[in-house]
C-alpha positions, 0 to 999 in steps of 0.5 A, spaced: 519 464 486 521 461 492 519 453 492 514 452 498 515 445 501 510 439 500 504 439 504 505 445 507 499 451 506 505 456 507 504 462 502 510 462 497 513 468 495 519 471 491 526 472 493 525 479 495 517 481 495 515 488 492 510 492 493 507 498 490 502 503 493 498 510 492 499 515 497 491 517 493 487 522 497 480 526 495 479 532 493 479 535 500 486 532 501 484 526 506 487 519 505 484 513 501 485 507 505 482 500 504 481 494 509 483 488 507 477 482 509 484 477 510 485 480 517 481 484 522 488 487 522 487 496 521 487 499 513 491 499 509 493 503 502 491 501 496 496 497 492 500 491 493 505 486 491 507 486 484 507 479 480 512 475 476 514 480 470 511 486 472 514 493 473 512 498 479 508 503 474 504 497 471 503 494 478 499 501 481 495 501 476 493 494 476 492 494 485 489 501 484 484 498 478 482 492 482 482 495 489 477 501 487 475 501 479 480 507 479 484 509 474 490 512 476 498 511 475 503 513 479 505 520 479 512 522 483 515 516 487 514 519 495 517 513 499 521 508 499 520 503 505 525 496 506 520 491 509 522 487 513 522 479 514 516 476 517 519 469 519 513 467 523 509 467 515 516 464 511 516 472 507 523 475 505 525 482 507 522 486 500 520 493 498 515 497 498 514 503 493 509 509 495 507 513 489 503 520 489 497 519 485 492 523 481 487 525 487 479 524 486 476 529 483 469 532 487 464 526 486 468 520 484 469 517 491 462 514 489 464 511 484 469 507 488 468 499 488 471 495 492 472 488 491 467 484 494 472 478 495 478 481 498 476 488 500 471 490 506 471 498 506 474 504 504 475 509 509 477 517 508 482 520 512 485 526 516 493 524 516 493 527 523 488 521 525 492 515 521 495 512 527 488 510 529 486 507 522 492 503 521 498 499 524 504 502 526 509 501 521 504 504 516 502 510 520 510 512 520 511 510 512 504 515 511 507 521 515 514 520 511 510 520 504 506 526 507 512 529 507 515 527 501 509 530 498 510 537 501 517 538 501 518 536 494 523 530 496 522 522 496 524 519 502 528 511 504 524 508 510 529 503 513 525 497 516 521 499 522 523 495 528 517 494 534 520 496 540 
């Protein structure tokens, strides 16, 4: 891990941060997302960063668990996406891995239990209504997943660029 300096509250992260993320969705084919209680920014997939050691499968299968209490693994890879540096926050560029995942089954969107601590809400979504539920980088990552889901294809993302 990148060493964080004395003193400083900065977050320290790996030298190339991952994250692995599900393209999980209900029985009716609406999108899962969840809204993270760390910003009031919008919602976001269910996933995360991978920790020391870990690999992509069991990473999903650990931020899925702990995001909804759902057990899910990841099925065909969909999206690769390069995220970006964030300077203003001392985060590396790195990679975020978008997996397929088995979908809810008719009732069990109630059974979904969302960390009191890190999460405030689950929402389920049309893709045609993503852009007003999350930031634009992810609008666009969620589209070319949707895509790679019908056509049968994974897709590389270059970082997203605001204009």
């Amino acid at each position: 891990m990148t060493a964080t300096p004395p003193g400083s509250t900065a977050h320290s992260w790996p030298p190339c941060p991952h994250g692995a993320k599900a393209l999980l969705r209900d029985h009716l084919g609406r999108l899962v997302l969840v809204k993270p209680r760390y910003n009031d920014r919008r919602h976001y997939l269910v996933g995360g960063a991978l920790e020391p050691g870990e690999d992509f499968e069991h990473a999903l299968t650990r931020e899925v668990w702990e995001e909804t209490g759902l057990h899910r693994h990841p099925g065909r890879l969909l999206v690769v996406v390069q995220v970006p540096a964030d300077e203003g926050r001392g985060k590396p560029a790195g990679l975020d891995l978008i997996f397929d995942v088995e979908p809810l089954a008719p009732g069990e969107a109630e059974t979904i239990r969302l960390p009191p601590d890190e999460l405030s809400d689950v929402q389920f979504i049309a893709f045609d209504d993503i852009d007003a539920w999350t930031l634009p980088p992810l609008a666009r990552t969620i589209r070319a997943a949707h895509r790679a889901l019908v056509q049968g294809v994974t897709a590389l993302l270059p970082p997203y660029l605001s204009t």
